[in-house]
N, C-alpha and C positions, 0 to 999 in steps of 0.2 A: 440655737441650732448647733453649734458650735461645743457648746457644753455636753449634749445629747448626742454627738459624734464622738466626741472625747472617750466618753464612758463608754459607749457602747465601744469604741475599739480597745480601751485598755479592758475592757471585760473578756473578750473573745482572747486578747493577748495573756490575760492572767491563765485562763485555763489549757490553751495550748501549748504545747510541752513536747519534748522528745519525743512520746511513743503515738502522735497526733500528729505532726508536721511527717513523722518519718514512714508514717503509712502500718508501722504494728499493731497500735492500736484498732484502729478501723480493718483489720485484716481479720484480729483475733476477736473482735466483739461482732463484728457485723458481717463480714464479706464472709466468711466460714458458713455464715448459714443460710447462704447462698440469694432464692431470690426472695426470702424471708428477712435476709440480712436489709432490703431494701426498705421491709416496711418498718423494722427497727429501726433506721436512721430517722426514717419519715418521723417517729415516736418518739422518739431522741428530741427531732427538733421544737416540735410543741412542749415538750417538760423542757427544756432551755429555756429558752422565750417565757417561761411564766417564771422558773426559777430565778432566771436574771431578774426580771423584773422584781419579785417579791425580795429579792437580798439586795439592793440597791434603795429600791422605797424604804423599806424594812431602817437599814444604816441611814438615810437620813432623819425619818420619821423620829428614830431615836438617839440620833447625834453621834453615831458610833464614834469612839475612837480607840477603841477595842474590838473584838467579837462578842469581849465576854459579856457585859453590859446589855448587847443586843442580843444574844443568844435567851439570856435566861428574862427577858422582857417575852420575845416572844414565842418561848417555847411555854410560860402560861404556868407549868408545875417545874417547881426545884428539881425532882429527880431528871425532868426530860432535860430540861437546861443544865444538869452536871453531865450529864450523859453527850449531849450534842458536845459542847465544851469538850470537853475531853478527847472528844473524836475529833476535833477540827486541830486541836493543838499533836494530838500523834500525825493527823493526817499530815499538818503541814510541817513538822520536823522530817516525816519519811519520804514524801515529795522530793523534798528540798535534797535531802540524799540524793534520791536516786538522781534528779536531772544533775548534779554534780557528776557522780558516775557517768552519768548519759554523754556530759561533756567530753570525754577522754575519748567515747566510740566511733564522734567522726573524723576526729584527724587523723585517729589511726585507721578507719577505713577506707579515706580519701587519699590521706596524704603520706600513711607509710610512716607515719611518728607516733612514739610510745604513748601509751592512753594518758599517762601519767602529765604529759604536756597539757594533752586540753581540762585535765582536772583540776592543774595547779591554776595554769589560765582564767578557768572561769570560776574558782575560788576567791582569786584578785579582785577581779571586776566583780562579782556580784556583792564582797563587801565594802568594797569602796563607793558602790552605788544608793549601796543601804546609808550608806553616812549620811546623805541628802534627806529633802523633808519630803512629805507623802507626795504633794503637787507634783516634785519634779519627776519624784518614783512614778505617777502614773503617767508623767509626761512621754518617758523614758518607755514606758510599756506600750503605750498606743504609736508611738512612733513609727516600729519595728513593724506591725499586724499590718495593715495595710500590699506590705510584700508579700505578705505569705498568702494572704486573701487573692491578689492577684496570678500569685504561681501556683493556684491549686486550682482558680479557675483556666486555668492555662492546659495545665498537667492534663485537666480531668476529660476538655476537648479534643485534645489531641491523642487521648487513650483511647475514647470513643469511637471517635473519627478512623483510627489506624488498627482500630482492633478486626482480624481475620481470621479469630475462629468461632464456631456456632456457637448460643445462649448454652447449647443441652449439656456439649463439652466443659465452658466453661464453672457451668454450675456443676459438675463431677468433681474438678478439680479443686473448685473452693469448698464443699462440704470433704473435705478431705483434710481440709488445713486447721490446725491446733487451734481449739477455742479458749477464751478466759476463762468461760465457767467449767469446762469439762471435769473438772476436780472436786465439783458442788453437786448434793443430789440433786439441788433441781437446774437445767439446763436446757433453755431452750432461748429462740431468737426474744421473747420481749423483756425474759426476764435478765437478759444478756443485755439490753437496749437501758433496764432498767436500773441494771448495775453501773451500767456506764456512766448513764446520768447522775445518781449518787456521789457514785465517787470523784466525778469532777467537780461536782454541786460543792463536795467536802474539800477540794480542792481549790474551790477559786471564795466561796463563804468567806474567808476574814478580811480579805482584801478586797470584795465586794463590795461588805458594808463598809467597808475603811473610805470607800470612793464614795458611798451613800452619807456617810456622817461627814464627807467632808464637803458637800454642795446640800447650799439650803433651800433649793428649788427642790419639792421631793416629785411634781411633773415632769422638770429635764432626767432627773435621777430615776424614774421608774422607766422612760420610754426609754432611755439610754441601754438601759438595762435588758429591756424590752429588744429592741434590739440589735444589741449585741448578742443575746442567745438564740435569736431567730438567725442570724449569721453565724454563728458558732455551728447551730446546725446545719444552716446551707453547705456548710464545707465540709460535714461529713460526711453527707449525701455524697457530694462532689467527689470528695477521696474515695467513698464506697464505688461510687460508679467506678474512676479509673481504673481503683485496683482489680477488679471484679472482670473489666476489660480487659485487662493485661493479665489476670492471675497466674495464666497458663506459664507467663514468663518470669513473673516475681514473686510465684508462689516460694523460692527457699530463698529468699532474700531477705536481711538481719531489716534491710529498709529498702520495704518496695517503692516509695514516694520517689525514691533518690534512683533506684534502678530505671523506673520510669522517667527521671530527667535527664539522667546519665545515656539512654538508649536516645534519648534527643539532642544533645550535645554537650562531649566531656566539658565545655567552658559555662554552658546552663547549669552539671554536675557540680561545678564547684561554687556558683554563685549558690544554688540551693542546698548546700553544703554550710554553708555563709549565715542563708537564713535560718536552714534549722538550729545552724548555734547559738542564733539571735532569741530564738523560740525556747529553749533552753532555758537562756538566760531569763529573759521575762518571767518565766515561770519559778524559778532558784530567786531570783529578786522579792516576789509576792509571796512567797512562802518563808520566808526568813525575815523578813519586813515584818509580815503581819506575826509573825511567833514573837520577834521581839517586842514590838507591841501590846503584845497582852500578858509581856509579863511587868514591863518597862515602861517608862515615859517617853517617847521619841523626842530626841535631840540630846540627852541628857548624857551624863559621860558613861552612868550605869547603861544607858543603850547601846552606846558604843561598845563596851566592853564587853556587854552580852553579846551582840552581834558577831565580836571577834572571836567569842567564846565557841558560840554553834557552829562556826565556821570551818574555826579547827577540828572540830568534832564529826562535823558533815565530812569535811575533808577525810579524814582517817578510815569512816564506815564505805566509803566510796569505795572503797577495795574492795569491798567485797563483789561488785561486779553491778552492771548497768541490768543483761538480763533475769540473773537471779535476785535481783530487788525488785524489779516487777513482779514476778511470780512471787514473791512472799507475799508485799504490799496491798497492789493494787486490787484486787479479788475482796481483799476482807477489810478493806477501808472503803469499797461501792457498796459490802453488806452495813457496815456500820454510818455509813450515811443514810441512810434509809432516816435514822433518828431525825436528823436533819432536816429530811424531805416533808416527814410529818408535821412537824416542828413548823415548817414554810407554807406548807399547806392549808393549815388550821390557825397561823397566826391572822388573818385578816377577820376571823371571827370572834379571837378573843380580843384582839387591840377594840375591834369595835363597842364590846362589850363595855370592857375599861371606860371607851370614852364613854360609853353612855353611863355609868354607875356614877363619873366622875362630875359629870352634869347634871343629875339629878341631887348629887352632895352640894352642889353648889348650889340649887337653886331653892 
């Protein structure tokens, strides 16, 4: 049980990230399309729950200790496996950017210090974190989620509870509010639900199966997985309602999660201030982890030095800013997940296949 807790928290801890703990993302993908945004979340949570579970089974079935290995096993044709490949290694250099950037936006929103503090900050720590072996990296991840799991279920009551203006209002106000895909011809709530799923999918994929190749149980490793995406979903639901409750009040806020703990108390604000950097960090760790990984052998001095290498390089792109990396990124790494998604979808009927062709050679 214990192992099946593990995963499932560092899963839900891989994927959440800056624009997820701080209430943007769930504003600009789901709460925007109002009470449609609701049945996207609901949507959301069922493609999690199979996702997890299929990149977790998926990693240990085939001993990940890579993506790439697992990737082009069960994506079945070479071009699909260069294709996914490809997407998960941009994904996770551009990620791993941006929550660096991300870092610098809340000490300077909290605390009144140059963004440049919390980039230098959580540039330290996350490659001194990387220097340890996978175990302790997802020791390290599932640690943290647990807070955040509990301050969203907190948040999202007490937005409910206090919220004092009618559904009809606040749905005007949230079909008002900037969406992800509005820059894409097509745009609406599932296919907005669908992008999101994707792109997390491509976001949390190398250090899914990194946790899957690394437990030889592939029953703890599937349910784990299992869920962890069925809780990754519960808390967007949860953040959707909040904000959605509050929108009237957080609708221009850079981070409505944080205005909503902030309007409950400034010493709450800065505990969840705390956590979101914690959320952050999880995310910059799995991302940079698993890129060194698939180019490198973890532990080796070559890892290290790579490690040091993207570091500095993440570091320097970080200037270009936390919300103008979302807007480049995020939108065209959920369409190019999609590879991904097919890829996960349709692997359980060619592995099966395999085994069967491979037992009948044998016999």
């Amino acid at each position: 049980m214990n192992k099946i807790l593990r995963i499932a928290s560092a899963f839900v801890g891989i994927i959440v990230g800056a624009g997820f703990a701080s209430g943007q993302e769930i504003l600009q993908y789901f709460t925007s399309y109002g009470y449609l945004g609701t049945a996207g979340a609901i949507a959301a949570t069922a493609l999690f729950a199979y996702m997890g579970m299929m990149l977790t089974k998926l990693g240990t079935r085939t001993k990940a200790k890579s993506h790439k290995e697992a990737v082009y096993r069960v994506s079945g044709y070479k071009w699909l496996g260069t294709i996914v490949d490809y997407v998960i290694i941009f994904t996770l250099f551009s990620v791993g950017v941006v929550m660096i950037a991300g870092a610098g936006s809340i000490p300077s929103q909290q605390f009144g210090l140059p963004p440049v503090v919390g980039v230098i900050l959580m540039s330290i720590i996350v490659i001194a974190t990387i220097m340890m072996n996978v175990e302790k990296v997802i020791n390290v991840i599932g640690s943290i989620t647990p807070f955040l799991i509990v301050t969203v279920i907190i948040i999202s009551i007490y937005s409910v509870v206090t919220m004092d203006s009618s559904y009809q209002s606040l749905v005007s106000v949230a079909l008002e509010q900037p969406q992800a895909m509005s820059n894409w011809f097509i745009n609406n709530w599932f296919v907005s639900s669908l992008n999101y799923v994707s792109f997390n999918i491509a976001v949390g994929a190398s250090m899914s199966l990194l946790m899957g190749g690394n437990e030889e149980d592939e029953r703890a490793s599937s349910i784990g997985g299992l869920i962890g995406g069925f809780v990754l979903g519960l808390l967007i639901v949860l953040s959707h309602l909040a904000i959605f409750s509050q929108v009237d009040v957080v609708a221009d806020a850079a981070m409505p999660m944080l205005k909503i703990v902030d309007s409950l108390s400034p010493v709450l604000g800065i505990l969840y201030s705390l956590i979101l950097f914690g959320m952050i960090f999880n995310t910059a760790v799995s991302m940079f982890f698993s890129l060194a990984a698939r180019f490198t052998v973890v532990g080796t001095s070559t890892h290290k030095k790579f490690v040091l290498t993207i570091g500095v390089i993440a570091f320097g792109l970080s200037f270009v800013g936390f919300t103008n990396l979302i807007s480049i990124f995020y939108p065209v790494i959920g369409f190019m997940g999609l590879f991904l998604i097919l890829a996960l979808v349709t692997a359980p009927f060619r592995l099966k296949e395999t085994k069967r062709s491979n037992e009948q050679i044998s016999a």
